[in-house]
C-alpha positions in Angstrom: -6.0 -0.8 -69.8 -6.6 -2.0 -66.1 -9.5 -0.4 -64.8 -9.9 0.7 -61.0 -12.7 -1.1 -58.9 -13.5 1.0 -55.1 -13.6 -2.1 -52.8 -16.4 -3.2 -51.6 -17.5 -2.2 -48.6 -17.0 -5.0 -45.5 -18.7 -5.3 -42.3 -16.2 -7.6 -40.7 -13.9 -4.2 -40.2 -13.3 -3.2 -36.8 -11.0 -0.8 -35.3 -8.4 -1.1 -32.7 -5.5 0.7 -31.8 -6.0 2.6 -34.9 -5.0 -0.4 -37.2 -7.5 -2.2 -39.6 -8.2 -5.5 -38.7 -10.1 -8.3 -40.6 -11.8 -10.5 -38.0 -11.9 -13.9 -39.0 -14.5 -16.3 -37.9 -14.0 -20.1 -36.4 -11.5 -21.6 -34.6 -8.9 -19.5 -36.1 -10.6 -16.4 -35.4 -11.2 -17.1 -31.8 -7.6 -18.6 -31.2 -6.8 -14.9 -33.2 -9.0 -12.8 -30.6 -8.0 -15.2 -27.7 -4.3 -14.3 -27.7 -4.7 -11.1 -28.2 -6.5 -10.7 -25.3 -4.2 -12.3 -23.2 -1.7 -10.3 -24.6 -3.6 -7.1 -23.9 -3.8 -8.9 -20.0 -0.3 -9.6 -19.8 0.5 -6.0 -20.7 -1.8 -4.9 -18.0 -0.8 -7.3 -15.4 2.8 -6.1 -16.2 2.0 -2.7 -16.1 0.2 -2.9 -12.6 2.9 -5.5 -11.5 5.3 -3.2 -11.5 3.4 -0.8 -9.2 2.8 -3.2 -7.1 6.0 -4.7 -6.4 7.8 -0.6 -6.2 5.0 -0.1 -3.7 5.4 -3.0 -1.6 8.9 -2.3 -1.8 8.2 1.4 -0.6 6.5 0.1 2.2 9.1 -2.8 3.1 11.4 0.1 3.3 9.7 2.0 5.8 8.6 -0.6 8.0 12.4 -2.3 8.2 13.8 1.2 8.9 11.3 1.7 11.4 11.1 -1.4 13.2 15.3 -1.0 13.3 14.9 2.7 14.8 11.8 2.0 17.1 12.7 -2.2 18.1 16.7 -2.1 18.6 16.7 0.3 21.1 13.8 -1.8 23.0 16.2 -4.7 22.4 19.4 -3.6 23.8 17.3 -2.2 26.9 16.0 -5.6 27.5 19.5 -7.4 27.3 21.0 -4.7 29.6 18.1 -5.5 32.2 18.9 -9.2 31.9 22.5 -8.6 32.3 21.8 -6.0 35.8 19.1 -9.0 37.3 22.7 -11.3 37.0 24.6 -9.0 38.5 22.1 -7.9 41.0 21.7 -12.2 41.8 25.7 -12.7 41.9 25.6 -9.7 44.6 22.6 -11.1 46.4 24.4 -14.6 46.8 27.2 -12.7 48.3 25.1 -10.9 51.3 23.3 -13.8 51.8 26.5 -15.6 52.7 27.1 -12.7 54.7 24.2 -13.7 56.9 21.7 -11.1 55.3 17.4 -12.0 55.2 15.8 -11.5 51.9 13.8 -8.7 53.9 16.7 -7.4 54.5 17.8 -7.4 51.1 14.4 -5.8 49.8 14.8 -3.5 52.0 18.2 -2.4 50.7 16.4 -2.3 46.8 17.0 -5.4 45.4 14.4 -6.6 42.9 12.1 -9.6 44.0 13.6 -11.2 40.8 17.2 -10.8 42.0 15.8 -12.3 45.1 14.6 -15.7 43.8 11.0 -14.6 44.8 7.7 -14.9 42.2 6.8 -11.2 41.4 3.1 -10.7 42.8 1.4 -11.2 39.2 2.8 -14.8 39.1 1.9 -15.6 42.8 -0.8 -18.6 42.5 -4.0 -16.8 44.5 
């Protein structure tokens, strides 16, 4: 006849997660409680992580799409003025070997630029 003993009652118990766990003391115990702690980190971390990186992406979205509709338009304007200032130039060489002054010429609307001449702000004073 095997008789039934209640086990004794144990202080080195705890609970976590809702699982029993026997914590062990020494090396063994810490190494035990060490990586699960970095596990519980690397969860978190990965967790988090993830947030990060869809929220950062969120953002990456808007900016590019932002920079594209607000910057291209500024970037083609600026081309287009580069390209008129050589045309304006080409013509400018013409009516000067026509015999005409660069008053003359400002006076018909040509930009100082087109002209050759400094624009006031980068006149030396």
């Amino acid at each position: 006849v095997l008789l039934h003993h209640p086990p004794k009652p144990n202080t080195n118990f705890t609970i976590t997660n809702h699982n029993m766990s026997r914590q062990e003391g020494g090396i063994k115990g810490f190494l035990t409680r060490a990586g699960a702690s970095f596990y519980a980190g690397g969860m978190f971390v990965k967790e988090k992580g993830w947030m990060v990186a869809k929220m950062a992406g969120n953002v990456g979205f808007v900016v590019a799409t932002t920079s594209i509709v607000v910057l291209m338009p500024l970037i083609f304007e600026i081309m287009r003025e580069g390209q008129m200032i050589e045309a304006d130039k080409m013509q400018v060489k013409e009516l000067r070997q026509q015999g005409y002054s660069d008053g003359q010429l400002q006076e018909m609307g040509f930009p100082k630029v087109a002209l050759g001449l400094a624009p006031a702000v980068l006149k030396a004073t």
